[in-house]
N, C-alpha and C positions, 0 to 999 in steps of 0.2 A: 720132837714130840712134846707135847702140852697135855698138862693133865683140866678136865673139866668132872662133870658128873661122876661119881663113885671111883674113882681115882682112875677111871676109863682114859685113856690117849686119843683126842682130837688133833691130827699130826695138820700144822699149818704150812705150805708148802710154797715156795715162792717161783712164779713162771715168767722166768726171763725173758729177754726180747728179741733172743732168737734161740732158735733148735738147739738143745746142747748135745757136745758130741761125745763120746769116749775118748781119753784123752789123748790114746794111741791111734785113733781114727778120724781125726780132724780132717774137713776139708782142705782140698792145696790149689793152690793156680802157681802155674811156672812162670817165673821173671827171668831177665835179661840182667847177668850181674858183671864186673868184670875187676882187675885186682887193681889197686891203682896204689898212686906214688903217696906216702902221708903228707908230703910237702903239698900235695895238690887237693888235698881232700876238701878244704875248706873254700876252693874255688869252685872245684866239680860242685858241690853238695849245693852252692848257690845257685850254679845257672841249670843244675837237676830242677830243683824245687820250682825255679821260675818257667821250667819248658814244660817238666809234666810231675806237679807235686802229687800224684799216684794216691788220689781219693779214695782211692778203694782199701786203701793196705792201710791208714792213718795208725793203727798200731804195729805198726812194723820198724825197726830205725833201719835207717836208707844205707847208714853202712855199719858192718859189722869186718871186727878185729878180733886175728888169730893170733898165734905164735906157734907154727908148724912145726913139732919135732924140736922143741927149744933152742929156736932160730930167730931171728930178728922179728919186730912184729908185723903182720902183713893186715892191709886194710881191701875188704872188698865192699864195692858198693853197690845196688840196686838202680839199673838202667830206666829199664820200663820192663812195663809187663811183656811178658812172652806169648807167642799165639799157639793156637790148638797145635799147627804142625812144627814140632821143634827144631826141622832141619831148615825152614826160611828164617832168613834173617830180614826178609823187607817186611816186617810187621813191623821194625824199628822207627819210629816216628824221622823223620828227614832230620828235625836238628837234634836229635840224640847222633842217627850216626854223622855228623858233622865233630860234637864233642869226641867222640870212639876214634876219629881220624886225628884229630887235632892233638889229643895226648897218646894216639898210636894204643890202644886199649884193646886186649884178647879176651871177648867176650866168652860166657856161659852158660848155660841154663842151669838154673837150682830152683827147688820147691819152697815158697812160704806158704804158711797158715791164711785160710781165706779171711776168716772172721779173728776178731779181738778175743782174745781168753775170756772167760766169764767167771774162770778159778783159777788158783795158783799150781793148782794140777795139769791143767790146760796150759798154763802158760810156761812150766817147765818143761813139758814136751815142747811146746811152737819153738822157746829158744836153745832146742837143738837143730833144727832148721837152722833157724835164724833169729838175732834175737829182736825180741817185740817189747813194748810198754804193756804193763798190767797196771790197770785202773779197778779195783771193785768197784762195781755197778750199786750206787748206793741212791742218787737222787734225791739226796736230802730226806726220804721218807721213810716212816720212822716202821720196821718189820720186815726191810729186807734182810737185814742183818742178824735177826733173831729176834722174838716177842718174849717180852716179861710175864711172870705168870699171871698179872695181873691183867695184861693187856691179850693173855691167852682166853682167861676167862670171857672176857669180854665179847670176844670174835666168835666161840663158841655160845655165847648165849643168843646174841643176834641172829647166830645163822640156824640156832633152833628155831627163833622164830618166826626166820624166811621158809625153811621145810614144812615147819608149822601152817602157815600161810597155803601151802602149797597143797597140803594135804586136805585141806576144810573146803576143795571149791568139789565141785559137783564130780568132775574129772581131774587125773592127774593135767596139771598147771604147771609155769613155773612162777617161780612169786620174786617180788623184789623190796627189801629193805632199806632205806635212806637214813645215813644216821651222822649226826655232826658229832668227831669221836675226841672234840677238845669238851664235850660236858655229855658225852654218851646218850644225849638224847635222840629219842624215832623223830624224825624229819619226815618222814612218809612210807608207807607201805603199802603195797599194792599185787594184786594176781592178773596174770595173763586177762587181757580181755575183746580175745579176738570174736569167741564166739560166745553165744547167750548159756549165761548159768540159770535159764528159768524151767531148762529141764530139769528132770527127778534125778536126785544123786544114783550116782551107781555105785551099788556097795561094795561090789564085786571089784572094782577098780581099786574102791577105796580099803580096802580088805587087803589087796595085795599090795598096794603102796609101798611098804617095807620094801617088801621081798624083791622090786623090782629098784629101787635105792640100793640096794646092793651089789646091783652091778654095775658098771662104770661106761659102758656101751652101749648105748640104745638098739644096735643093731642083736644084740642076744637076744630082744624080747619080743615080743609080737608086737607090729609096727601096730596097731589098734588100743594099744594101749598108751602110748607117745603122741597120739596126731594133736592131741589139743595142748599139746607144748609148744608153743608157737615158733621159741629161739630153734627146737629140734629141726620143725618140719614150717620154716617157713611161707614156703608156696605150699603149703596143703593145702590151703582158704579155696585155692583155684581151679581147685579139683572135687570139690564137692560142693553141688548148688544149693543144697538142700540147710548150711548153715548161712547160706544169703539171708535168710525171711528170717533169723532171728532177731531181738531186740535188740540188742546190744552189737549188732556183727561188725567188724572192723578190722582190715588187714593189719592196720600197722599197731593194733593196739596191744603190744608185748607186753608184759610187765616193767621192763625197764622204763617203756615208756608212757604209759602210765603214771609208774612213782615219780618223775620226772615234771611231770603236769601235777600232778595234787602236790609236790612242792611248791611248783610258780604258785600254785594256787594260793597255796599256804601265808605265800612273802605280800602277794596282792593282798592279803587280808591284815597282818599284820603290820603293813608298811604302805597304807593306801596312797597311791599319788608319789611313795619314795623314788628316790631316783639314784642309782651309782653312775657315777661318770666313767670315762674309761682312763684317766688319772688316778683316779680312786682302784679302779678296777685292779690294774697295776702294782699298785702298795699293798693293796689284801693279797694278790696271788706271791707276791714276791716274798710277802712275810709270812705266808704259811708255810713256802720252801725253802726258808729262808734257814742256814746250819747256825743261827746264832743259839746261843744258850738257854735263853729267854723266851719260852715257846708264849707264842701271842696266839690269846683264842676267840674265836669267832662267839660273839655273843647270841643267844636264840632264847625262844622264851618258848614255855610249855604252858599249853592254853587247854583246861578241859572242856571247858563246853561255850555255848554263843554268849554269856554273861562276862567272861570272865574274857574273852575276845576284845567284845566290845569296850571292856575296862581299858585294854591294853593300846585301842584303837583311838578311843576317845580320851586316855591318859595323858599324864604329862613323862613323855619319854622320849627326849628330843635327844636323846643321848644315843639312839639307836637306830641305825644306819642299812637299807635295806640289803643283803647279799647278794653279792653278784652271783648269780644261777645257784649250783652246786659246788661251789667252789671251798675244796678243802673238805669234804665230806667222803664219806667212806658208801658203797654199795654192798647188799649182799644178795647174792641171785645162787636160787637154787640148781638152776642149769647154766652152766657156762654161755654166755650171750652171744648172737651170733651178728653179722658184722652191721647190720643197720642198729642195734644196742649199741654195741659197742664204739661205734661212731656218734652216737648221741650221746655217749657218757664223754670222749673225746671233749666234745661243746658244751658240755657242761662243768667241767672245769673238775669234775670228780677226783681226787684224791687216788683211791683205793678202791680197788674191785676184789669180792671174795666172792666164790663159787663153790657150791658143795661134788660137781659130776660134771665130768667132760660132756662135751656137748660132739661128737664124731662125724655127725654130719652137717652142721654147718658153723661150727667152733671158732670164734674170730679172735680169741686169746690164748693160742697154744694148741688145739685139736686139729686147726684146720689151716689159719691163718694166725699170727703173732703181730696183731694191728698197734700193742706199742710198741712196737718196735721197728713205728715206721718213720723213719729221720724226717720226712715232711712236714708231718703233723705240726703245729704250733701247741698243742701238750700234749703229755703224756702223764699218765698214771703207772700206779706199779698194781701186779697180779697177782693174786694168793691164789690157790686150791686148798681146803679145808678137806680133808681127809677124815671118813669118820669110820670107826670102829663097828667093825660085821659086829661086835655081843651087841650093840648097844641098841641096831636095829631091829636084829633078830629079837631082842624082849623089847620089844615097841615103845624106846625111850620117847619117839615123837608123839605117844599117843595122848 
């Protein structure tokens, strides 16, 4: 809990990369274990690793040691995985049961933990199973581990005014904020712009705004008040002809990406003709993740108007080097983003994603799908949910 406005609690919340579980109810898959000699263990555990180093379990140790009834010490190890029916044994890969003949080995079935701990709660229970390596999930970035109040303040000002944002378009929107958080400056900000805002605001919408932030389910509300959320109700656009003839209409134009575009925009003006290599590219990503002491920050400039642009363009500032995409920069999206956002913050190299409200129908960061947390990608970010306090709605702190 972080305190912001009137000593109100904006709780920041952080959404791992995958489902967490109760720590007594952890998912299990059954392996293939069996006891073996300690003399042999360090041959076994070789030609294990070499036939089937067991990707799936990477935090599990392959053997584990008893001392039954204060008796000698006994070693069991981890074959392979086990199949759905426990009573066949030809699920056993061919050269596993070759090793099981060759040291003569009385196999088992026992239960480990499907996934890695993500607490020390979690990982106390796995290694009564069996035991596993605990790693906290830290990523080098800086608020998984807890925000300073300084850096609370911060994430709550911003994501005021992403809501902010949200609230000022004709219809409820979701809005998104761009912000380089090594000099807390706005990089961009933008509202949903699938369909034209050259209609008449609707006050009625914008009247109840609050009240409908208050719930955390788009499903409680009347779906007519959600449709022009784009991340909520992605394929809407395709079921109503009638927002085709507007000025502005455009499927993919979400908010995320949008602010995404009036950044590149931003760097083309301030960096005409610059160029990052992908050497360079390299050294900026590596040194924003980088656990060294010495935080290195990305340099940006705050331009108000085309004068002061142009100074900056036509200046002598050869010192300054154009950014590769969004890299190292923080988002703030009033609705959790859904998986074509979120794959686009992926490619741009984002940092950090905050969100004020789950998104339940098509949520690609914890509602629906948990898209960092998918081992392919080439990056990954970390995910917050900003949790905001019923008083503070209820008297129209965003008004």
């Amino acid at each position: 809990m972080k305190n912001f406005e009137d000593h109100e609690s904006w709780e920041i919340i952080y959404i791992p990369d995958k489902p967490p579980f109760p720590p007594h109810q952890q998912p299990t898959v059954n392996v293939y274990a069996a006891v073996i000699d300690p003399k042999h263990a360090n041959t076994l555990i070789r030609k294990l690793n070499h036939i089937l180093p067991l990707e799936n379990l990477r935090h599990v140790k392959r053997v584990r040691k008893r001392q039954p009834d204060g008796g000698s010490t006994q070693l069991s190890v981890i074959l392979c995985l086990a199949g759905e029916n426990d009573s066949q044994l030809d699920t056993i890969p061919q050269d596993v049961v070759k090793l099981i003949d060759s040291y003569q080995l009385e196999t088992f079935i026992t239960k480990v933990c499907r996934y890695a701990p993500l607490s020390k709660e979690e990982w106390v229970e796995q290694c009564k199973l069996w035991p596993t390596s605990f790693h906290p999930p830290t990523y080098n970035i800086n608020g998984i581990t807890g925000f300073s109040e300084e850096e609370s303040h911060s994430v709550c000002t911003f994501m005021k005014l992403a809501l902010d944002l949200a609230k000022s378009e004709c219809q409820m929107v979701n809005a998104a904020v761009i912000v380089d958080p090594s000099t807390n400056e706005v990089i961009a900000r933008a509202c949903d712009q699938v369909y034209s805002c050259s209609c008449p605001i609707n006050h009625e919408v914008t009247k109840n705004h609050d009240n409908m932030l208050l719930h955390s389910s788009a499903a409680e509300e009347p779906k007519l008040l959600y449709d022009a959320v784009s991340c909520l109700n992605p394929w809407g656009w395709s079921n109503d002809s009638n927002h085709k003839s507007c000025d502005s209409w455009h499927p993919l134009r979400h908010a995320a990406i949008v602010a995404i575009e009036d950044s590149a925009a931003r760097d083309r003006h301030l960096f005409p003709g610059g160029r990052l290599d992908l050497a360079e590219m390299d050294h900026v990503e590596s040194a924003l993740t980088s656990p060294s002491p010495k935080k290195q920050k990305t340099k940006s400039i705050h331009v108000n108007n085309h004068e002061e642009l142009n100074a900056h363009i036509n200046g002598c500032h050869p010192e300054l080097s154009r950014p590769y995409l969004c890299t190292g920069y923080d988002i703030y999206l009033v609705w959790e983003p859904c998986a074509m956002c979120a794959m686009a913050l992926v490619h741009q190299r984002i940092k950090r994603i905050f969100y004020a409200f789950p998104n339940p129908t098509a949520g690609a960061l914890g509602s629906v799908h948990r898209l960092q947390g998918e081992k392919s990608l080439n990056h990954h970010y970390a995910v917050f949910k900003v949790s905001l306090p019923q008083e503070s709605l209820n008297r129209g702190i965003m008004n």
